[in-house]
C-alpha positions in Angstrom: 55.6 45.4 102.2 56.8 47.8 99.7 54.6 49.4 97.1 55.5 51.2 93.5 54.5 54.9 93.8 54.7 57.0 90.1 56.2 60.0 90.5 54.3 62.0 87.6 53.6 64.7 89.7 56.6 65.7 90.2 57.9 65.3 86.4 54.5 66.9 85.2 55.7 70.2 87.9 58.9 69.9 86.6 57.7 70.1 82.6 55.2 73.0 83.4 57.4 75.0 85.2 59.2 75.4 82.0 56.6 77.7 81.0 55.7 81.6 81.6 52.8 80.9 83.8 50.2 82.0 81.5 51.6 79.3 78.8 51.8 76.8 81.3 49.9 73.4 80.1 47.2 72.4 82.1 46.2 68.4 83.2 43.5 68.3 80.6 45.7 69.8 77.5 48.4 67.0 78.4 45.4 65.0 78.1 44.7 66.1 75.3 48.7 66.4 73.6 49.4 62.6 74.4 46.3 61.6 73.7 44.6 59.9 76.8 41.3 60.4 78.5 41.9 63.5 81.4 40.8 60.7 84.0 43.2 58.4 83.4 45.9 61.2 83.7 44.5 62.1 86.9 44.4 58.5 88.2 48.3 58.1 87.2 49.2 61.5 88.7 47.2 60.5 91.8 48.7 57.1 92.1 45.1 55.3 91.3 46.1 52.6 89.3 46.5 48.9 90.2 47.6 47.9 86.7 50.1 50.3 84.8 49.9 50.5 81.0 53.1 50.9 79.4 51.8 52.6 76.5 50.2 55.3 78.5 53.7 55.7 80.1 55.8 55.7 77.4 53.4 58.6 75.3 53.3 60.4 79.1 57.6 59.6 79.4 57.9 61.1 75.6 55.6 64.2 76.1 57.6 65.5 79.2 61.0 64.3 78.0 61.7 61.4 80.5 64.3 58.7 79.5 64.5 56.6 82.1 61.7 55.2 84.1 63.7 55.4 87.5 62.5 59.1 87.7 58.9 58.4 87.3 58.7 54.9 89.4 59.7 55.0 93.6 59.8 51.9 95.6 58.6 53.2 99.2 57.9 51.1 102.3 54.4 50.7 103.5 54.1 51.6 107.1 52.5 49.4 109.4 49.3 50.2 111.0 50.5 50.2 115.1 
């Protein structure tokens, strides 16, 4: 069975590594900036959630500049326990 896997680690790397490394926002700044709790970042950047909310996404989408949700969704197959 396939399974949806967010790809915000990637796009949040991406975003920060924009910045001098001293300027470089942190997980709980982001937070902060968009304006979600720092545990439900980490449970989006960890791929914890069963349910996504589309709100979150869009504020996280608009803070780091994505415009299409094809770079922050993957559809990977589930391997099979043998």
């Amino acid at each position: 069975m396939n399974q949806v896997r967010l790809k915000l680690r990637e796009r949040i790397k991406e975003y920060t590594d924009r910045f001098p490394e001293e300027e470089r926002p942190n997980h709980l700044k982001i937070a902060v900036e968009v304006d979600i709790s720092p545990n439900t970042l980490s449970r989006y950047i960890n791929n914890k959630v069963q349910q996504t909310d589309l709100e979150v996404l869009a504020k996280l989408c608009d803070y780091l500049g994505v415009t299409d949700f094809n770079d922050i969704f993957e559809l990977v197959e589930e391997e099979e326990d043998k």
